[in-house]
VEXKE-943384 format. One record per residue: residue number from 1; z, y, x of N, C-alpha, C, O in turn; residue in three letters. Coordinates in nm, 3 decimals, m for minus. Layout:
[atom NUM [Z Y X] [Z Y X] [Z Y X] [Z Y X] ALA]
...
//
This chain:
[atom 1 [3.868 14.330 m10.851] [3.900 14.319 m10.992] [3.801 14.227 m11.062] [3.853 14.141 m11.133] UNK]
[atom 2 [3.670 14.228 m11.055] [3.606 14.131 m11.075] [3.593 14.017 m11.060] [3.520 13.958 m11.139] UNK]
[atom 3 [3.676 13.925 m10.927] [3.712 13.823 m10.883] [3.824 13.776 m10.997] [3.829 13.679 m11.072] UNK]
[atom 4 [3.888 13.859 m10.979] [4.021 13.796 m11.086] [3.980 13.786 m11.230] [4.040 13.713 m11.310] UNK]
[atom 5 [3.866 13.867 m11.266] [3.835 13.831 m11.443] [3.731 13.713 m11.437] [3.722 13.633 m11.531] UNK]
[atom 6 [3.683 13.707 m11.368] [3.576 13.601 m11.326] [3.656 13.458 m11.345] [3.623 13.362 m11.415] UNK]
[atom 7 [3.789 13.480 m11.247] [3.885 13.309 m11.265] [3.944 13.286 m11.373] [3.941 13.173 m11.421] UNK]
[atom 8 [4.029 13.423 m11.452] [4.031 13.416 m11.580] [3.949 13.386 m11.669] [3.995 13.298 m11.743] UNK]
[atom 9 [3.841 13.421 m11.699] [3.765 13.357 m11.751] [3.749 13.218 m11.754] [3.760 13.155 m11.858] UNK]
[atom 10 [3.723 13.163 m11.641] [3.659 13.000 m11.570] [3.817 12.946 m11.633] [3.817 12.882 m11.738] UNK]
[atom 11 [3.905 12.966 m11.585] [4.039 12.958 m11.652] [4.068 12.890 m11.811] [4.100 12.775 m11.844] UNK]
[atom 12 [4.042 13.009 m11.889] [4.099 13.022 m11.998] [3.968 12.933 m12.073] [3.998 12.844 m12.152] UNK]
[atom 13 [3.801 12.967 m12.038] [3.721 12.853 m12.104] [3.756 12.680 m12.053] [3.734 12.578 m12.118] UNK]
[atom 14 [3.801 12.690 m11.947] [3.827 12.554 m11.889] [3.934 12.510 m12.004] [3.871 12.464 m12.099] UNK]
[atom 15 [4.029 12.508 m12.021] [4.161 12.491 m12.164] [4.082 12.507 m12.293] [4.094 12.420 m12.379] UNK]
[atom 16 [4.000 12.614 m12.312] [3.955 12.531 m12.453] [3.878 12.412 m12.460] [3.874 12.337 m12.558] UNK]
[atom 17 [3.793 12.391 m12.316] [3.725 12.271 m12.327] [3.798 12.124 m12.373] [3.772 12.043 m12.462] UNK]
[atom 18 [3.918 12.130 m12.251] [4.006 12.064 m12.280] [4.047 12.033 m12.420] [4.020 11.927 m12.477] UNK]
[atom 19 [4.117 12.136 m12.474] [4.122 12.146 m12.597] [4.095 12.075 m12.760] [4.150 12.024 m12.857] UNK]
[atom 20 [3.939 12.128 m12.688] [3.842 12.067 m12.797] [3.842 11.901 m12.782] [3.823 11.841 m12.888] UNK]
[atom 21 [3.861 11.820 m12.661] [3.851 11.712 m12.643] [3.947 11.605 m12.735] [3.929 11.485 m12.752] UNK]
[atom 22 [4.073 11.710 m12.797] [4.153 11.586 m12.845] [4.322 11.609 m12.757] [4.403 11.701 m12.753] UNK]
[atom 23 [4.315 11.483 m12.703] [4.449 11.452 m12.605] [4.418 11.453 m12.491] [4.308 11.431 m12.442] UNK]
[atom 24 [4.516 11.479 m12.442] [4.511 11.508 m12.292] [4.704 11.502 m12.272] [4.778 11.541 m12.362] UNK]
[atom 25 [4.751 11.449 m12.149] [4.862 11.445 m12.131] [4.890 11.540 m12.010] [4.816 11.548 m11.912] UNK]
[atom 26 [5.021 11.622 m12.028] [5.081 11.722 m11.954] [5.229 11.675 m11.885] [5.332 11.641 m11.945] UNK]
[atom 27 [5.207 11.683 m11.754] [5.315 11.615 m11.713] [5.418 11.715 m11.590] [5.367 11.754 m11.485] UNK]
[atom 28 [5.566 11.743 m11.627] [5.681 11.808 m11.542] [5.625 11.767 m11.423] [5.553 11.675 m11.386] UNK]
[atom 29 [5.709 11.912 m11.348] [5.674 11.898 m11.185] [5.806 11.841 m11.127] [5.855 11.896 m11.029] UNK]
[atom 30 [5.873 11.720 m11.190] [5.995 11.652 m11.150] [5.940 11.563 m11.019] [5.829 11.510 m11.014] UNK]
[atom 31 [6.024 11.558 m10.931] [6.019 11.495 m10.806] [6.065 11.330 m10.839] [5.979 11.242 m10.829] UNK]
[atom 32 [6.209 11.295 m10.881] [6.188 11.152 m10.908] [6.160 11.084 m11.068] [6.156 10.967 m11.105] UNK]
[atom 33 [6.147 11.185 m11.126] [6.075 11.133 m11.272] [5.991 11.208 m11.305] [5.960 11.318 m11.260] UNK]
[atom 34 [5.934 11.125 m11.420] [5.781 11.187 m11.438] [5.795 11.193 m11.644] [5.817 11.097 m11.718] UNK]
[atom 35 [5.775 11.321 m11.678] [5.775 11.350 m11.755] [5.627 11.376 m11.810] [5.542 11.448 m11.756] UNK]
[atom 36 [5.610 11.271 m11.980] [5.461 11.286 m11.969] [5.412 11.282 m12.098] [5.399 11.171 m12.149] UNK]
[atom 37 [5.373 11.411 m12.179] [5.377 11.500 m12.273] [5.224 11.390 m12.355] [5.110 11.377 m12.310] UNK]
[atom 38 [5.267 11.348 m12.444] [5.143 11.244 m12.502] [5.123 11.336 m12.632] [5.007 11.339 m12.671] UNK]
[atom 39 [5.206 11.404 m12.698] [5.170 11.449 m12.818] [5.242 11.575 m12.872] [5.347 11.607 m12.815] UNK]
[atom 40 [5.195 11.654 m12.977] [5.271 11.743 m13.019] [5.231 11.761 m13.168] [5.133 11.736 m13.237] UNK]
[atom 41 [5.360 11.820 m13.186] [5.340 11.850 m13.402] [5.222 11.917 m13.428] [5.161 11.993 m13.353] UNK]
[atom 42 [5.204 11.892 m13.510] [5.045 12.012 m13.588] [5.152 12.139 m13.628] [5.091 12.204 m13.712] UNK]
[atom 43 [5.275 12.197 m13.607] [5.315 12.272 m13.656] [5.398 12.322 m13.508] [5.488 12.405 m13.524] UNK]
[atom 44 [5.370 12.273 m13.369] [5.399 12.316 m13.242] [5.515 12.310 m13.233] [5.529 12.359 m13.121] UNK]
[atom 45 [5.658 12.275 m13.281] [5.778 12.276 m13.304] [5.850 12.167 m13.167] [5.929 12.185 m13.075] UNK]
[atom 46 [5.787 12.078 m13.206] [5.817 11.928 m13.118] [5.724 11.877 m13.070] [5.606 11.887 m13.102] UNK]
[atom 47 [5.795 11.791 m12.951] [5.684 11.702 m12.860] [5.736 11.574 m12.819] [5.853 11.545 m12.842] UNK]
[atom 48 [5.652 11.492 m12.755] [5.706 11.342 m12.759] [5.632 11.298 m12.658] [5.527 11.362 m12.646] UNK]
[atom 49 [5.647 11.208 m12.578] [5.632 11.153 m12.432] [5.677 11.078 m12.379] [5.781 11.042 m12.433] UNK]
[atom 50 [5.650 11.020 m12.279] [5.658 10.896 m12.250] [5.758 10.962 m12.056] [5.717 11.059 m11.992] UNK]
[atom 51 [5.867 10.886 m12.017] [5.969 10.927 m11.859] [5.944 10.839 m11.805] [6.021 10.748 m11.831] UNK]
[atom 52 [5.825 10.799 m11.693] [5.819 10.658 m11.620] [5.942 10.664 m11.483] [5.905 10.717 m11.378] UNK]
[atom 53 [6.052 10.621 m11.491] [6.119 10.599 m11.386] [6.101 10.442 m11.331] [6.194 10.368 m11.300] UNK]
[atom 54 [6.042 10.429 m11.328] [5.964 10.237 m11.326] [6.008 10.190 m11.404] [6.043 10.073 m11.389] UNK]
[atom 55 [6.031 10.265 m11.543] [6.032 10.184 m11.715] [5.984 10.303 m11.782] [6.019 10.419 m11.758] UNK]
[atom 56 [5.884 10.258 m11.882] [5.843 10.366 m11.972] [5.935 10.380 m12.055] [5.961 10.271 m12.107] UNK]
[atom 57 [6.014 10.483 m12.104] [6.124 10.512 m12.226] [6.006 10.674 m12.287] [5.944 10.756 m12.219] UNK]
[atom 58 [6.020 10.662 m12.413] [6.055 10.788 m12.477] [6.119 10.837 m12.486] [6.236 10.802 m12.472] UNK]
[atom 59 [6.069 10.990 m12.527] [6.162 11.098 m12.584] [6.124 11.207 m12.655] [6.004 11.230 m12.674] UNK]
[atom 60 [6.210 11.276 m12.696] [6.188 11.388 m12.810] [6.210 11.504 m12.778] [6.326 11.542 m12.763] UNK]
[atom 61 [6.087 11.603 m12.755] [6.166 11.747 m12.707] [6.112 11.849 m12.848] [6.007 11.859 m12.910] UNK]
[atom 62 [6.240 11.912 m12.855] [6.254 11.994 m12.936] [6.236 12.159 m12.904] [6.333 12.222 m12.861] UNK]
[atom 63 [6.103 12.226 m12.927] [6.043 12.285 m12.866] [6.080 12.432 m12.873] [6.032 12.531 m12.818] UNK]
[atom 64 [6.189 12.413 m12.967] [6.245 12.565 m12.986] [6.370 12.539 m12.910] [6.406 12.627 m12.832] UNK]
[atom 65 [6.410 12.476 m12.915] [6.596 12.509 m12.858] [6.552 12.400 m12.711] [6.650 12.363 m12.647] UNK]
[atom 66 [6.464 12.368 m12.678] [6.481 12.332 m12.568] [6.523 12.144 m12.560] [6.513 12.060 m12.471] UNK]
[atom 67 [6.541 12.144 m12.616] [6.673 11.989 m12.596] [6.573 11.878 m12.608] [6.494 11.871 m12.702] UNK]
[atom 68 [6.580 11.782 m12.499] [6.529 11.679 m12.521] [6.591 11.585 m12.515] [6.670 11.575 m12.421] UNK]
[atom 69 [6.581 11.456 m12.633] [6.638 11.305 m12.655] [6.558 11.231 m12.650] [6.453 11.231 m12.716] UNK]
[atom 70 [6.612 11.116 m12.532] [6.572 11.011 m12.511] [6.563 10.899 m12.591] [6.664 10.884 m12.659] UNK]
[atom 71 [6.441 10.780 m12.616] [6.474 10.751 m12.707] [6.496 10.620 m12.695] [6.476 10.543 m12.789] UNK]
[atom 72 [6.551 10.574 m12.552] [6.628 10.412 m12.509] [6.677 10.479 m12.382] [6.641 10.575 m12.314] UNK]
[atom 73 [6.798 10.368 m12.374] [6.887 10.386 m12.252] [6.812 10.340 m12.141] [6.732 10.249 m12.162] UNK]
[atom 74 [6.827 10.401 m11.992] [6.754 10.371 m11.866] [6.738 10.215 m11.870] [6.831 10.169 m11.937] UNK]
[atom 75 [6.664 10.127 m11.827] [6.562 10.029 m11.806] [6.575 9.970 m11.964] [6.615 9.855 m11.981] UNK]
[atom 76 [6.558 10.007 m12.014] [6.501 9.962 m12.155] [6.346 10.047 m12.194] [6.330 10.159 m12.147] UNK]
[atom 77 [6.257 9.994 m12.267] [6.102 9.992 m12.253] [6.105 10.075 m12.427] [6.165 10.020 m12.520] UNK]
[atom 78 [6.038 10.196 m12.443] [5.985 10.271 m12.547] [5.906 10.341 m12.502] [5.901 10.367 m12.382] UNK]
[atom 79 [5.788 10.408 m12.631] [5.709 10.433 m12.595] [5.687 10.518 m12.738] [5.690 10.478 m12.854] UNK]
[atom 80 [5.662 10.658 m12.680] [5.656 10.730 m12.796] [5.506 10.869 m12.796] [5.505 10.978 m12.740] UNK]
[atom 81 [5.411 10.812 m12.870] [5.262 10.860 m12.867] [5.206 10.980 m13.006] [5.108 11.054 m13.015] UNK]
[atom 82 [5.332 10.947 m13.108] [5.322 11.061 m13.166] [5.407 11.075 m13.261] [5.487 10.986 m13.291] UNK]
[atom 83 [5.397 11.215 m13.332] [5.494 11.336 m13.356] [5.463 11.357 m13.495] [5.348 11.322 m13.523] UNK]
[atom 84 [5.540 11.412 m13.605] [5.514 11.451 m13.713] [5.606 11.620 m13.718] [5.653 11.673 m13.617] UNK]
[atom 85 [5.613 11.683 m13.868] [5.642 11.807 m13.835] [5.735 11.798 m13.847] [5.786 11.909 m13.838] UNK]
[atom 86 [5.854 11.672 m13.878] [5.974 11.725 m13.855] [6.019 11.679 m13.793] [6.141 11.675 m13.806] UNK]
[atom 87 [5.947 11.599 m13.661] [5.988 11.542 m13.556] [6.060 11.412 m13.535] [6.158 11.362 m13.480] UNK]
[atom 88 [5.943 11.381 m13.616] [6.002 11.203 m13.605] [5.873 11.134 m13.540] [5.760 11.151 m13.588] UNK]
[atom 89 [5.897 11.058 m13.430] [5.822 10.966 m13.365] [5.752 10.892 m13.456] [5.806 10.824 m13.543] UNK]
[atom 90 [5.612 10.902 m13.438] [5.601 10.774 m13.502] [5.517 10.684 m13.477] [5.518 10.578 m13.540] UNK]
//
């Protein structure tokens, strides 16, 4: 039992370090695309990121219902780095 509060710990201080740093990008465990989390609302609602399928496109995920929009058709080039609270790229 001590082992496991010990990693929790090392764990959960490791993420605030992070944290505190600013940005940091979070990326899906997709096999042929890569989903890659650049920003989020100050109000946690929405998020915005960049899908390298050998073209960077944006998109918009909408953090309550799930749904994410792309924000150019496949090999067309966008790039989307940040978020406001009502979820507009900007």
């Amino acid at each position: 039992m001590k082992k496991i509060t010990t990693y929790l710990f090392a764990f959960f201080l490791s993420i605030s370090l992070v944290a505190q740093n600013g940005s940091y990008i979070l990326s899906t465990p997709e096999v042929a695309v890569e989903y890659q989390i650049t920003a989020m609302s100050p109000n946690g609602l929405w998020a915005c990121g960049n899908i390298n399928d050998g073209n960077y496109r944006g998109f918009l995920w909408n953090l309550v219902s799930g749904e994410v929009t792309e924000t150019s058709a496949p090999g067309d080039i966008s790039i989307a780095l940040g978020i406001d609270d009502n979820g507009t790229i900007v």
